[in-house]
C-alpha positions as CSV (number, residue, x, y, z in Angstrom):
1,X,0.0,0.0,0.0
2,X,1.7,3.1,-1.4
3,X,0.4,5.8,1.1
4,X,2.5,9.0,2.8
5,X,-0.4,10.9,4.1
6,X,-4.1,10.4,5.3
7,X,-6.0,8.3,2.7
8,X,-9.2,6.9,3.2
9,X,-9.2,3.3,2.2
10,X,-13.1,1.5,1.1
11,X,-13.4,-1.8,1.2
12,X,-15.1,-2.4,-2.4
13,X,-16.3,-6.0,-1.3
14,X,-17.5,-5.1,2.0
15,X,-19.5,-1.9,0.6
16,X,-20.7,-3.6,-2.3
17,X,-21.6,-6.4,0.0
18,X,-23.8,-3.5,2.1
19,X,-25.2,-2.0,-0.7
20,X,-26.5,-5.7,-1.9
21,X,-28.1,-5.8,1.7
22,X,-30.2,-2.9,1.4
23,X,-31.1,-3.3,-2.2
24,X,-32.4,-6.8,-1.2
25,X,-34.4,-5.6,1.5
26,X,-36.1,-2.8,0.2
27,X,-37.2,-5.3,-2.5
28,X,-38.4,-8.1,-0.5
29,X,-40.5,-5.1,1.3
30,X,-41.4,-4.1,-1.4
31,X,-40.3,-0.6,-1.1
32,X,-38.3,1.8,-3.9
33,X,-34.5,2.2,-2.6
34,X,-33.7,5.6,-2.8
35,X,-30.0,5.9,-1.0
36,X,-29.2,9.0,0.3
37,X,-25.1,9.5,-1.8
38,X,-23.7,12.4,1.0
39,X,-22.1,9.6,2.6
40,X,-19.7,8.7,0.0
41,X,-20.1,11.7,-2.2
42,X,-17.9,9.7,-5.2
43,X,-19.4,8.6,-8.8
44,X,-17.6,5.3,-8.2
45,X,-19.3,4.2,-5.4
46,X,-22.5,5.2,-6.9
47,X,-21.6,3.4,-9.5
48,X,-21.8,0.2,-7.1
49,X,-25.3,1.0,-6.4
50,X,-26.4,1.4,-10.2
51,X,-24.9,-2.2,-10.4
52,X,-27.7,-3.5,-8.2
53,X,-29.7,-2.0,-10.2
54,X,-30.7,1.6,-8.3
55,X,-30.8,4.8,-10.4
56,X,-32.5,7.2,-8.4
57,X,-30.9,9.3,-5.3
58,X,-30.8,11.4,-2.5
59,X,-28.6,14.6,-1.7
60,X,-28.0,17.0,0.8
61,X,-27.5,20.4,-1.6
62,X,-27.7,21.5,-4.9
63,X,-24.2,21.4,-5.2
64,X,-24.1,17.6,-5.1
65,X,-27.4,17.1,-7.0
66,X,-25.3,18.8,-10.0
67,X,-22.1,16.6,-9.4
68,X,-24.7,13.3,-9.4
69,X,-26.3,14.6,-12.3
70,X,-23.4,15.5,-14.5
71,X,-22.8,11.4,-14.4
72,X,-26.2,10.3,-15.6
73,X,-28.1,10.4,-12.3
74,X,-31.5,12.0,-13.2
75,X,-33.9,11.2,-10.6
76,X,-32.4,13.3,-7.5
77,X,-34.2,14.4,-4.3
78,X,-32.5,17.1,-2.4
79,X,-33.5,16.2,1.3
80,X,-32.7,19.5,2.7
81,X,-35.0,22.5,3.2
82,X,-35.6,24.6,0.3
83,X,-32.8,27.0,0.3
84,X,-34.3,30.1,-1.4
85,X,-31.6,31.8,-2.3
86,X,-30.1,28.8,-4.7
87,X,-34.0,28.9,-6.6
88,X,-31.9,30.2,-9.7
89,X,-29.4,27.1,-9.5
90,X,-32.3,24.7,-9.0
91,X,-34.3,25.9,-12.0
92,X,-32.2,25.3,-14.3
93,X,-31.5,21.9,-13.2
94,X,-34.9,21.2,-13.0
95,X,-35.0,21.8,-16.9
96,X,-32.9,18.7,-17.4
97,X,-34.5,16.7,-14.8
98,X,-36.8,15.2,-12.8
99,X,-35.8,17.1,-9.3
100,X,-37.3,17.3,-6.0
101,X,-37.2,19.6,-3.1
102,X,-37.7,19.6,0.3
103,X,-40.4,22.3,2.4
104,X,-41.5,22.8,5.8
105,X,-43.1,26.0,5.4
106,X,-45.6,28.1,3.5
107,X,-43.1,31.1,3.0
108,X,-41.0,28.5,1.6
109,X,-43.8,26.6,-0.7
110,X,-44.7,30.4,-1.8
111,X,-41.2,31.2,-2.8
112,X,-40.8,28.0,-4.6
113,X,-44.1,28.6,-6.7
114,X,-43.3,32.0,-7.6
115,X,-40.1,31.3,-8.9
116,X,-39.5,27.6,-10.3
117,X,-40.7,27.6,-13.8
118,X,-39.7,24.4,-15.0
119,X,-41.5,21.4,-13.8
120,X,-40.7,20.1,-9.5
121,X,-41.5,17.9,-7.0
122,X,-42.1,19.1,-3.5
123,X,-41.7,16.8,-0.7
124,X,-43.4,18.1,3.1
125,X,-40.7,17.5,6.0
126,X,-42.3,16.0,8.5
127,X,-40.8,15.7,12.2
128,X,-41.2,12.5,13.9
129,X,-39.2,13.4,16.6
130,X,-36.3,14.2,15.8
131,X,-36.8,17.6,16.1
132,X,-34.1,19.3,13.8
133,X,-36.0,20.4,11.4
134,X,-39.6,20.0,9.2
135,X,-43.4,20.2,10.6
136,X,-44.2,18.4,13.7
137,X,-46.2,15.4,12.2
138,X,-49.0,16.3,15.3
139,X,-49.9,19.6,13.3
140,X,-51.8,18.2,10.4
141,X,-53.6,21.1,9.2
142,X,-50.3,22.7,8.1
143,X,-49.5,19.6,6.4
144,X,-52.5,18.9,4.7
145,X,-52.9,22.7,3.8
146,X,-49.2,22.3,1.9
147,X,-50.0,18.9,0.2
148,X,-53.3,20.5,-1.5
149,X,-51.2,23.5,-2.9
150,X,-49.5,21.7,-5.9
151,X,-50.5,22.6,-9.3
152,X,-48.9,21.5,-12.8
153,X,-45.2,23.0,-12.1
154,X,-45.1,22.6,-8.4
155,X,-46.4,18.9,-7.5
156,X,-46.9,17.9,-4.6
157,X,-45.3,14.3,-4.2
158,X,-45.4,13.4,-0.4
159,X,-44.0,13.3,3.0
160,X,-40.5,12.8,3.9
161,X,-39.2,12.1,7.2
162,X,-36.1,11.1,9.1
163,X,-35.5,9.2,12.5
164,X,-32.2,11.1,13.3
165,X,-33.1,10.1,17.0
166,X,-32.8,6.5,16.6
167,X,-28.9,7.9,16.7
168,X,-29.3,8.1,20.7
169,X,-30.6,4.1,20.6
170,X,-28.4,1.2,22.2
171,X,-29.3,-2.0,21.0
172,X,-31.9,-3.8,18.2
173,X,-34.7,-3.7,20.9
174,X,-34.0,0.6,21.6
175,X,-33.5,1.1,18.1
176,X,-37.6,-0.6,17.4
177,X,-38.9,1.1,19.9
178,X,-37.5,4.5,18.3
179,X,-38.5,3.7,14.7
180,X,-42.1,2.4,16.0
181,X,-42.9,5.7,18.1
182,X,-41.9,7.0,14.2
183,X,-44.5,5.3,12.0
184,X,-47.0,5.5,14.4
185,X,-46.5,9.2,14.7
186,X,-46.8,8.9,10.6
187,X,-50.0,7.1,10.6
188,X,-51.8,9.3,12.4
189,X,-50.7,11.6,10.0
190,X,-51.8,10.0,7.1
191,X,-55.1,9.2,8.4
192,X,-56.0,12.5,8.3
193,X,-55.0,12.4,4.1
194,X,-58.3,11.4,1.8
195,X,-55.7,8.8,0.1
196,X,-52.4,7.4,1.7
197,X,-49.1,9.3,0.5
198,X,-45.9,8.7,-1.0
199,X,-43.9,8.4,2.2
200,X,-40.0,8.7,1.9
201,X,-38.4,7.3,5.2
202,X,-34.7,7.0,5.9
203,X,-32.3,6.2,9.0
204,X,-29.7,4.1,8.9
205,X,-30.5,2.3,12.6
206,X,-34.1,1.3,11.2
207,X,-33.4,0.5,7.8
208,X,-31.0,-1.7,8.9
209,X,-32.5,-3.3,11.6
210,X,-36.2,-3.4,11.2
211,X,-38.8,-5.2,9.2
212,X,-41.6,-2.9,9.8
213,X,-42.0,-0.6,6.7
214,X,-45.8,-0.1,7.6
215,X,-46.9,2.8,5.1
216,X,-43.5,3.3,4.0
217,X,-42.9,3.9,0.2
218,X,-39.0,4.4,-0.1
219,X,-36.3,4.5,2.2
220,X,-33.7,7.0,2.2
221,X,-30.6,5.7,4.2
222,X,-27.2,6.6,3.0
223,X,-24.6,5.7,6.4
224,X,-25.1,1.9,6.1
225,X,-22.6,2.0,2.5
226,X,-19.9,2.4,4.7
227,X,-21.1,2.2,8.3
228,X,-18.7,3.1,11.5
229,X,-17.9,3.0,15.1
230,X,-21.2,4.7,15.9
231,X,-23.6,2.6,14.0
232,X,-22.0,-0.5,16.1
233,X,-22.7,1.2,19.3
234,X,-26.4,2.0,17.9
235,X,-26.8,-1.6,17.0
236,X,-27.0,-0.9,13.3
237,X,-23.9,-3.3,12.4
238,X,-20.8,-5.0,13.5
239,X,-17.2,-4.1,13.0
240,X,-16.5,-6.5,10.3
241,X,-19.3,-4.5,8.5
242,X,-17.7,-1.1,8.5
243,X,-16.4,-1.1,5.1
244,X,-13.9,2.3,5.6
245,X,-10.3,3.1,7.5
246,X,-8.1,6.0,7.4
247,X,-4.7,4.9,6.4
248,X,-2.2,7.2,8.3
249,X,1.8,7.2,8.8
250,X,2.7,7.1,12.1
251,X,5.4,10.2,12.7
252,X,6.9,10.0,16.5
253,X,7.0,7.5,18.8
254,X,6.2,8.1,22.8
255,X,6.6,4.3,24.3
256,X,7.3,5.7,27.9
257,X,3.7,7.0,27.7
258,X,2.6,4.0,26.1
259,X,1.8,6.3,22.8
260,X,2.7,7.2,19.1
261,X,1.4,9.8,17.0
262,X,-0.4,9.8,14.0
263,X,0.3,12.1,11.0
264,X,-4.4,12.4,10.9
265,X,-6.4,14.5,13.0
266,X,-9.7,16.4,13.2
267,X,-9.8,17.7,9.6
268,X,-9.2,14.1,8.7
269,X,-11.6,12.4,11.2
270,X,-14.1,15.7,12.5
271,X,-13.7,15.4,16.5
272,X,-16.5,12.6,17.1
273,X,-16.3,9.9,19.2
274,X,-17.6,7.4,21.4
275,X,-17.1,5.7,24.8
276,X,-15.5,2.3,24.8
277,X,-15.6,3.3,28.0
278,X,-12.7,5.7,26.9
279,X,-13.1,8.5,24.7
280,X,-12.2,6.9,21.7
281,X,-11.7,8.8,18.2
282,X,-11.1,5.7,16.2
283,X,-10.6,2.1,16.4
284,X,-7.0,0.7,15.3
285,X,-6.6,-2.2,12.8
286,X,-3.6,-3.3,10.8
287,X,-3.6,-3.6,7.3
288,X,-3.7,-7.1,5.6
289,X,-3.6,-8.4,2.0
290,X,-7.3,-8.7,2.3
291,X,-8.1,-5.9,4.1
292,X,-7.9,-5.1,7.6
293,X,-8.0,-6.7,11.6
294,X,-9.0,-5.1,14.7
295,X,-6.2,-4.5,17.3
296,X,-7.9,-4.7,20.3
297,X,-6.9,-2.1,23.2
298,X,-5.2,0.0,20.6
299,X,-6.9,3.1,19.7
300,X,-7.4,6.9,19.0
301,X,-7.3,8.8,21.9
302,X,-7.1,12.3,21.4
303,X,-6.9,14.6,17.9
304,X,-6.5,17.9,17.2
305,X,-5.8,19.6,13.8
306,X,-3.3,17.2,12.2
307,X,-2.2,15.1,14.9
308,X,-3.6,11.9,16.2
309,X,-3.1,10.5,19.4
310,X,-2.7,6.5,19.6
311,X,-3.3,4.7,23.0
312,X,-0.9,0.8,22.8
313,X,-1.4,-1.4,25.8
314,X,1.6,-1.9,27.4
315,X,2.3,-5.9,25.9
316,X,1.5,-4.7,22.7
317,X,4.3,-5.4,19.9
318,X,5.7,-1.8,19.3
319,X,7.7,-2.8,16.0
320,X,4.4,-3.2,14.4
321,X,3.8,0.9,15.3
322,X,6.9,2.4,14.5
323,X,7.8,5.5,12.8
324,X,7.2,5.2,9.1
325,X,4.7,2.7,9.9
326,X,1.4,2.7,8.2
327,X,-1.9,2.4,10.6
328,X,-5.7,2.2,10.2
329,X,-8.1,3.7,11.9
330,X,-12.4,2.8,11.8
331,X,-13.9,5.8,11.7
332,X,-16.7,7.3,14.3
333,X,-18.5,9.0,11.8
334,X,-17.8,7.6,8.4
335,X,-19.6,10.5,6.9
336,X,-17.8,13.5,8.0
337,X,-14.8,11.6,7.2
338,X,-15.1,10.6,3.5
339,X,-16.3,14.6,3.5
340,X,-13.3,16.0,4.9
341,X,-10.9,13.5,2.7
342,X,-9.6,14.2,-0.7
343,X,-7.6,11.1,-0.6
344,X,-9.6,7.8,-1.2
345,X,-8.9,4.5,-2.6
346,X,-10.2,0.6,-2.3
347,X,-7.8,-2.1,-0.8
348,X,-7.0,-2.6,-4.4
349,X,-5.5,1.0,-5.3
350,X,-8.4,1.8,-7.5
351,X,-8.8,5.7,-7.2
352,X,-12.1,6.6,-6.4
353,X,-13.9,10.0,-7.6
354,X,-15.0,12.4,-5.0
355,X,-17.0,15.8,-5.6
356,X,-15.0,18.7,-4.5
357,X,-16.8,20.9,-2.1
358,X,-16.7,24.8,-3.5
């Protein structure tokens, strides 16, 4: 493995092997797969997805939804709140198109009427109890009122909603409980509608977990292609299933403190982490030719811009964490991390694409 700085390494088999997963199970519940790309961000792993057979998308801006879309992806939902000030940029990709948008407001609805002339979805954010953002799924009226405002450019084309707070779940059982509390907030919802709505659902924790899709029409997950330290602590997956490590060099040595340091910090990894039960940025694992193992007791303790802090037991081998040494580290948050990296291959070499942020 020829690498001299932080590189984020994908495990083709193992994301293709994830992708499979959720492709299978959104068929078998017979429910349109719609995966959310700002996980990976890259035309090659989408590319993955279009193998088992998916061609339509989520995104989290317009400036993705023109990166997708410039390599043949032409069924995009942008699951963000309508950003008024990008209507020009979102216009003229809805010429070319067919593109949906995300509102939780009537201000936003009017604006979106008033200046979109080419043909658009609109999809209502509904809170299920997240509460980040959309309409509290309780306040119906507002809802309904929205839904019935679509004419022959603006269609309306159903709810949307995400579980963020299965995110605070530990375990399958906390992670049900979480997602049920969700749908039935939904169906009382859609009780209120004369006929049943296109719902658009996503969470990784659920999606990955559950088998009730009551009502559901399409799930929108995008973590699960990679997965990472937090989705294990969730419940989501294991740590064979986390198909992503940073590759780093390891640039000092510090065996009287039972440490080395790590050319890869925050603007590599973002300054998650979890408790395991110490505050852990990363978990270790040595490279292999087939991809990676977990060290156990070896792991990222402490980050700040470039540096990265790495905790060795004290019988741990220290030839194998040497200066010059290459390391791996699992990220916490797999999405932040292929966001903030440039650099990314498969076990293989294979470069893969990325959008660059402007």
């Amino acid at each position: 493995m020829k690498i001299n700085r932080p590189t984020l390494i994908i495990d083709e088999k193992k994301a293709r092997r994830n992708i499979a997963f959720m492709a299978e199970k959104a068929k078998k519940s017979n429910l349109i797969f719609r995966p959310h790309f700002k996980t990976h961000q890259s035309a090659t792993v989408a590319q993955w997805f279009r193998d088992e057979g998916v061609n339509h998308c989520a995104v989290s801006s317009l400036a993705m939804a023109h990166y997708f879309y410039q390599y043949g992806w032409n069924d995009i939902h942008i699951a963000f709140p309508y950003n008024i000030l990008e209507h020009q940029g979102i216009n003229e990709l809805a010429k070319n198109m067919k593109l949906k948008v995300s509102i939780e407001s009537q201000k936003a609805l009017n604006h979106l009427k008033s200046h979109i002339k080419n043909p658009i979805q609109y999809m209502i954010k509904t809170d299920v109890g997240y509460g980040r953002t959309g309409i509290d799924a309780s306040n119906w009226k507002s809802i309904l009122s929205l839904a019935n405002q679509g004419n022959s450019i603006c269609q309306f084309s159903g709810l949307m909603a995400h579980a963020g707070h299965t995110y605070n779940a530990r375990g399958l059982h906390d992670i049900e409980k979480t997602h049920n509390r969700s749908l039935q907030k939904l169906e009382n919802l859609i009780e209120r509608f004369a006929d049943p709505p296109f719902v658009s659902y996503g969470d990784t924790p659920s999606c990955s977990v559950s088998e009730n899709f009551k009502l559901i029409s399409e799930v929108r997950c995008g973590n699960f292609v990679y997965y990472d330290l937090t989705q294990t602590k969730i419940g989501s997956c294991t740590l064979d299933e986390i198909a992503v490590a940073m590759a780093c060099p390891i640039v000092a040595e510090h065996y009287d403190r039972n440490e080395v340091v790590i050319y890869g910090g925050a603007i590599h990894f973002s300054k998650d982490f979890v408790m395991t039960p110490h505050k852990n940025f990363g978990q270790i694992v040595i490279f292999t030719q087939n991809g990676w193992e977990i060290l156990e007791g070896v792991y990222l303790k402490k980050i700040s811009q470039e540096h990265g802090i790495i905790h060795l037991p004290r019988n741990i081998d220290k030839n194998k964490f040497s200066i010059g040494h290459i390391i791996g580290i699992l990220p916490v948050h797999s999405c932040l991390t292929a966001d903030l990296m440039m650099g990314q291959q498969t076990l293989s070499g294979l470069p893969i694409e990325k959008m660059i942020r402007i």
